[in-house]
C-alpha positions in Angstrom: 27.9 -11.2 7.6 25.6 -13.7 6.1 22.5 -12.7 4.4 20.1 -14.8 2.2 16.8 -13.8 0.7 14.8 -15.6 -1.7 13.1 -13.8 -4.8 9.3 -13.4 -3.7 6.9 -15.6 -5.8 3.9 -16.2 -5.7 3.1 -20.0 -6.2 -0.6 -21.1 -6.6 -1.6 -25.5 -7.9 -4.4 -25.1 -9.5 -6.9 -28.0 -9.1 -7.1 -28.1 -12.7 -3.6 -29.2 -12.9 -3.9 -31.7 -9.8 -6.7 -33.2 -12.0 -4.2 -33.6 -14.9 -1.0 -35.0 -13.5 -3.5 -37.7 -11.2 -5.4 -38.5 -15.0 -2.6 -37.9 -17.4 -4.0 -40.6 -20.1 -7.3 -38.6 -20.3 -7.0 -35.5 -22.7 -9.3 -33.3 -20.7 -10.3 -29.6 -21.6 -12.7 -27.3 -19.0 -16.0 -29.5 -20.3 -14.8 -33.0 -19.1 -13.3 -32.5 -15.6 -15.2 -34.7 -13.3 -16.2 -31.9 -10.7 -17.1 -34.5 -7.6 -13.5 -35.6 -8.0 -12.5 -32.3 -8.3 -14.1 -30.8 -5.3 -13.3 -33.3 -3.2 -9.9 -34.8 -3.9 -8.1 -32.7 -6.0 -9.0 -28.9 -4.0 -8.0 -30.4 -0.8 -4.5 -31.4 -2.2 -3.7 -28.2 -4.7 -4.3 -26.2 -1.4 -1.9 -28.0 0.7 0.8 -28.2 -1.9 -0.2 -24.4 -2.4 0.6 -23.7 1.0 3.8 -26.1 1.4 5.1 -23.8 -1.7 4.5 -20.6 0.2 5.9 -21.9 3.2 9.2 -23.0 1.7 9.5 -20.0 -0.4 9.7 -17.6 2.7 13.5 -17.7 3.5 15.0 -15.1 5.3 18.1 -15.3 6.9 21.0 -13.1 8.6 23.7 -14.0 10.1 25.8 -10.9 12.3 29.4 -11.6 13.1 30.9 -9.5 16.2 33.2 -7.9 13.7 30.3 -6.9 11.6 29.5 -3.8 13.8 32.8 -2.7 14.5 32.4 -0.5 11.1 28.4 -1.0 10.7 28.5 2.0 8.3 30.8 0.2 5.7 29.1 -2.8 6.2 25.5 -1.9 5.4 26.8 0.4 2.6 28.1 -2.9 0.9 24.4 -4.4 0.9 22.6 -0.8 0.1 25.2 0.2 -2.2 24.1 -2.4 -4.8 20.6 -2.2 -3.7 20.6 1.7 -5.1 22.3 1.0 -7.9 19.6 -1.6 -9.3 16.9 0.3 -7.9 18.2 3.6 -10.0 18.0 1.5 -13.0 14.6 -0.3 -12.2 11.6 1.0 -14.7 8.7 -0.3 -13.0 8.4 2.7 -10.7 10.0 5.6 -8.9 10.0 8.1 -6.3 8.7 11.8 -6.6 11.5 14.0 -5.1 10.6 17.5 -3.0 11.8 20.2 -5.2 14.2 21.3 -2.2 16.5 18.4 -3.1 17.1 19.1 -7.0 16.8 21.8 -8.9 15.4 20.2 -11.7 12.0 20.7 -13.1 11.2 17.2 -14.1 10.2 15.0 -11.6 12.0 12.0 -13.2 14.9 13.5 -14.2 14.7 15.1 -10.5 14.7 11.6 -9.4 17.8 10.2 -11.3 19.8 13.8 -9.4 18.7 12.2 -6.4 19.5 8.9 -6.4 23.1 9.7 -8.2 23.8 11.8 -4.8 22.4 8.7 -2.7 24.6 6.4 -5.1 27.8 8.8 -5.3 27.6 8.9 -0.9 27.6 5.3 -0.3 30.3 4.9 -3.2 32.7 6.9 -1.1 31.8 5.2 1.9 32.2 1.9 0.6 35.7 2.8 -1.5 37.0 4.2 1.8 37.7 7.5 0.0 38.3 9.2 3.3 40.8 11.8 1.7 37.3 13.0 -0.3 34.3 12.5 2.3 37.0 14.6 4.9 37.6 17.4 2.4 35.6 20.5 2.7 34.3 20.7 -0.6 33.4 17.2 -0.6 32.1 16.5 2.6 28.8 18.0 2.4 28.0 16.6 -1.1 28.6 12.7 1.0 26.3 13.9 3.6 23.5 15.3 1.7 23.8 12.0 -0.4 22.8 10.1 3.1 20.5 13.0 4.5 18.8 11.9 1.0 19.1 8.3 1.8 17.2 8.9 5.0 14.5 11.0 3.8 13.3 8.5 0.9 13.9 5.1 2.6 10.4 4.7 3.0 10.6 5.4 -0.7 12.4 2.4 -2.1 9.9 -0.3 -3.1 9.0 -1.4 -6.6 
């Protein structure tokens, strides 16, 4: 399996800067820009180089091999495994967990419990530990860990 995704960014060319590589001897500050050339030359070209930018930024590509699906399980568990793991570790934001799923009182510590199970399910999968995800004691820990992993897909964005 092949997969590439880019980072997103968001590119803009300011006219401003159009203006200043097309007139680099002239010092300029936002008094002396000459707004007919401006408007009419440099807009025009910061918007298509804007949108050349955007264009070749959007790269998206997967590849499936025929083996790929003859363990689909493993295989996406490879890609979300690490996906969790960075995600758990992310500080810009997190999920709110129901109070079914943890015990715990506060809702970011809550959310940590949470994402250990979903982390500690597709670990197992991943390491082939089928001696643990088939024992009894284990077993439903693994699948409460991808019961969870259902419930707050929706959940994972930043």
């Amino acid at each position: 399996m092949i997969v590439v995704m880019n980072k997103p960014k968001w590119n803009y060319v300011s006219p401003y800067s159009v203006y200043n590589k097309i007139v680099f001897w002239k010092k300029t500050n936002i008094n002396n820009y000459n707004d007919k050339f401006l408007e009419k030359f440099c807009v025009p070209i910061a918007n298509i180089l804007t949108k050349v930018l955007q264009f070749r930024l959007n790269i998206k590509y997967v590849k499936v091999h025929s083996h790929d699906v003859w363990n689909a399980d493993v295989t996406l568990a490879h890609i979300i495994l690490p996906v969790l793991k960075e995600y758990a570790i992310n500080k810009h934001s997190y999920f709110i967990p129901d109070e079914e799923d943890s015990l715990i009182k506060d809702e970011h510590l809550r959310y940590k419990n949470v994402m250990a199970k979903m982390i500690f399910s597709f670990e197992n999968l991943v390491n082939d530990e089928w001696d643990d995800f088939h024992d009894d004691d284990v077993r439903p820990i693994i699948e409460n860990g991808f019961r969870l992993f259902g419930k707050y897909y929706l959940h994972l964005w930043t």
